[in-house]
C-alpha positions in Angstrom: -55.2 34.8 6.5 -51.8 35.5 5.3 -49.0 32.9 5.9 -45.9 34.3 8.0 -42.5 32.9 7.4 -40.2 32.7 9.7 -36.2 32.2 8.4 -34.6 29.6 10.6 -31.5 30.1 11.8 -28.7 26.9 11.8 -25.5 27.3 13.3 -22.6 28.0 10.7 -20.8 24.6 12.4 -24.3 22.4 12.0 -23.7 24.1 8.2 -20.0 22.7 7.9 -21.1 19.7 10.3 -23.9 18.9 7.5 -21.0 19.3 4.5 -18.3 16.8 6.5 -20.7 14.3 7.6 -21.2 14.2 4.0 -17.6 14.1 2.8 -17.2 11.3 5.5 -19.9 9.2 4.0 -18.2 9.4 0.6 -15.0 8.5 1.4 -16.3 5.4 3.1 -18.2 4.3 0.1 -14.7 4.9 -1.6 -12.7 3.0 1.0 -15.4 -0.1 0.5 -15.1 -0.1 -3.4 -11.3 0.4 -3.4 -11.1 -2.7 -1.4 -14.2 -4.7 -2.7 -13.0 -7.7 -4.5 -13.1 -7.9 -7.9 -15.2 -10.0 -10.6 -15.4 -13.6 -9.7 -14.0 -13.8 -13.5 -11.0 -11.8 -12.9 -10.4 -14.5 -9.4 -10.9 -17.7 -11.5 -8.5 -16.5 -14.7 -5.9 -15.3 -11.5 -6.1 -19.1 -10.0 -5.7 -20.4 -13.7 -2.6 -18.4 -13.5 -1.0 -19.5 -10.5 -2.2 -23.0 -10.6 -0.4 -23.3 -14.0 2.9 -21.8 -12.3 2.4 -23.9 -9.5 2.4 -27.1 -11.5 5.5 -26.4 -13.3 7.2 -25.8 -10.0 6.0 -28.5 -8.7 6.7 -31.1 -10.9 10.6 -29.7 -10.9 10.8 -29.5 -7.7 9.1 -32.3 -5.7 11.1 -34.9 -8.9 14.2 -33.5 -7.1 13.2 -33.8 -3.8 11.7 -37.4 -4.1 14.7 -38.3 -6.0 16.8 -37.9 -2.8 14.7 -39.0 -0.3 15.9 -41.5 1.9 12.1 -42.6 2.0 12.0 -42.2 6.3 8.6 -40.2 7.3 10.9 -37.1 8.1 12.4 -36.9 5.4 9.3 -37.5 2.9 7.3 -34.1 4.8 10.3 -32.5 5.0 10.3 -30.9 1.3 11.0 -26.9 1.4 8.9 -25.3 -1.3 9.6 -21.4 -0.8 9.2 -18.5 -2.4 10.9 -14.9 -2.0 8.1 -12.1 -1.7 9.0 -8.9 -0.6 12.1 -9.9 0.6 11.3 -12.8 3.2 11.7 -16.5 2.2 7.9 -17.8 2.8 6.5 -21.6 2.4 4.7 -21.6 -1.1 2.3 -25.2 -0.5 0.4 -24.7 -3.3 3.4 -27.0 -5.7 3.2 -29.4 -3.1 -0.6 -29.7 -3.0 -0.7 -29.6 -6.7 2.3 -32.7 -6.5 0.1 -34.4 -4.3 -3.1 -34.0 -4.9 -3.6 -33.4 -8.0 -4.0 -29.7 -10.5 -7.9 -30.6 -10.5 -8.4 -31.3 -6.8 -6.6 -28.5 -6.1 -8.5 -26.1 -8.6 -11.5 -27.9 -7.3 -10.7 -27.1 -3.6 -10.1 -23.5 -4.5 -13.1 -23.3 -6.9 -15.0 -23.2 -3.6 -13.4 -20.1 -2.3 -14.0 -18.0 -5.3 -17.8 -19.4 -5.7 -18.2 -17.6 -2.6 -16.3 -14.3 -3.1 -18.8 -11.5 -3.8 -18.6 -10.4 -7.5 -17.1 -7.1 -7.2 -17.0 -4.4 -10.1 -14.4 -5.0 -13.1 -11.4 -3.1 -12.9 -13.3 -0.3 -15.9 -16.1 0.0 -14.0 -15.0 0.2 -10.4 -12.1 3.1 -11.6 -15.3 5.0 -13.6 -17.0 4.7 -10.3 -13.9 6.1 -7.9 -13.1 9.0 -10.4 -17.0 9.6 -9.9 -16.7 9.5 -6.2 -13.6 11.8 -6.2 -15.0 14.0 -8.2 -18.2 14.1 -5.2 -15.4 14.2 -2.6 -13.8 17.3 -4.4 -17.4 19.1 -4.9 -17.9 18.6 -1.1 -14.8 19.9 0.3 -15.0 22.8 -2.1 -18.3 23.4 -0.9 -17.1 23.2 2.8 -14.3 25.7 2.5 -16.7 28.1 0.8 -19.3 27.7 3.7 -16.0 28.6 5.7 -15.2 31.5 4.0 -18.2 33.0 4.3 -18.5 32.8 7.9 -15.4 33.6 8.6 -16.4 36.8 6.6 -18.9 37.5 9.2 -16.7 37.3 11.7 -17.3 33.8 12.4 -14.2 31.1 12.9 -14.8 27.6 12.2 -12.0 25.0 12.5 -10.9 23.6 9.6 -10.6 19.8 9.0 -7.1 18.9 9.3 -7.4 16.4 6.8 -8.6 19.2 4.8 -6.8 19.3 1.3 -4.9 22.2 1.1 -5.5 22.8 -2.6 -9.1 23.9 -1.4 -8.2 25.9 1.6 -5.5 27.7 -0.8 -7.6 28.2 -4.0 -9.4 30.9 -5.4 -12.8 28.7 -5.5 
C-alpha cells in the first residue's frame, strides 16, 4: 500500500505568529539576565567599598556633630548625614550605623542580604551571553521580515510589528 502525503497548509500569520512568539520569548530571557544580579563576589567587594567610604565619613562627621551636641535626646538623633545623588539631598545612614554600631556589625548585618542574593553571571559572561541573545533576536526578526516578504509576494499583507527594527524591514536580507 503506498503512503499518500498530504501538504498541510498553516496560515502565513500562524507562520509570523510562530517567528514573534519566538522573538518575544528571547527578549524576555534578555530582560531577565540584563537585570539578574550579579556574582555574590562582585556584591561583597561592592559593600567592602562602601563600607570603607562610609567609615571615613562617619568618623568625620558624627566627631563634629557630637562635638556640638548639647547632649538633650533631640539633639543627640538629630544628626543629618546626606548625600547628593542625582541632584536631590537624600539621608545616607549607613555612617551613622557604621558610628554606632560598629564597621563589623554593620558588614555583618549586610552580610546577610548578599548571602541571600542569587549568584548571577559575572559581568564577562553575562555580556557573552546578551551579544549571544542579540544575535538570536536579530536571526529571528530577520527571519520574520523574510516570511513577510514572501507573502506579501503572493499577494498576502501581514502587519508588521511596530516594534519592528527598521534596519530589517529596510534591508536587502
Amino acid at each position: 500500500m503506498k503512503k499518500r502525503t498530504e501538504a498541510v497548509r498553516v496560515a502565513p500569520i500562524e507562520v509570523v505568529g510562530c517567528i514573534r512568539a519566538e522573538i518575544e520569548a528571547k527578549r524576555a530571557e534578555r530582560d531577565e539576565l540584563a537585570g539578574a544580579s550579579p556574582p555574590r563576589a562582585v556584591l561583597a567587594a561592592g559593600m567592602e567599598e562602601c563600607l570603607s567610604a562610609s567609615a571615613e565619613r562617619a568618623e568625620r562627621v558624627m566627631f563634629a556633630h557630637v562635638a556640638t551636641l548639647d547632649y538633650t535626646t533631640e539633639s543627640l538623633l538629630s544628626a543629618r548625614v546626606t548625600t547628593v545623588r542625582d541632584g536631590i539631598d537624600r539621608v545616607d545612614l549607613l555612617p551613622a550605623m557604621i558610628a554606632v554600631l560598629g564597621i563589623d556589625t554593620v558588614r555583618k548585618g549586610l552580610s546577610r542580604f548578599i548571602a541571600r542574593a542569587e549568584d548571577g553571571p559575572s559581568p564577562a559572561e553575562r555580556a557573552e551571553r546578551l551579544a549571544a541573545i542579540d544575535a538570536e533576536i536579530l536571526s529571528l526578526e530577520q527571519a520574520e521580515e523574510r516570511a513577510i516578504r514572501s507573502f506579501e509576494a503572493a499577494g498576502i499583507d501581514i502587519v508588521r510589528r511596530g516594534d519592528a527594527s527598521p534596519a530589517i524591514v529596510l534591508s536587502d536580507l
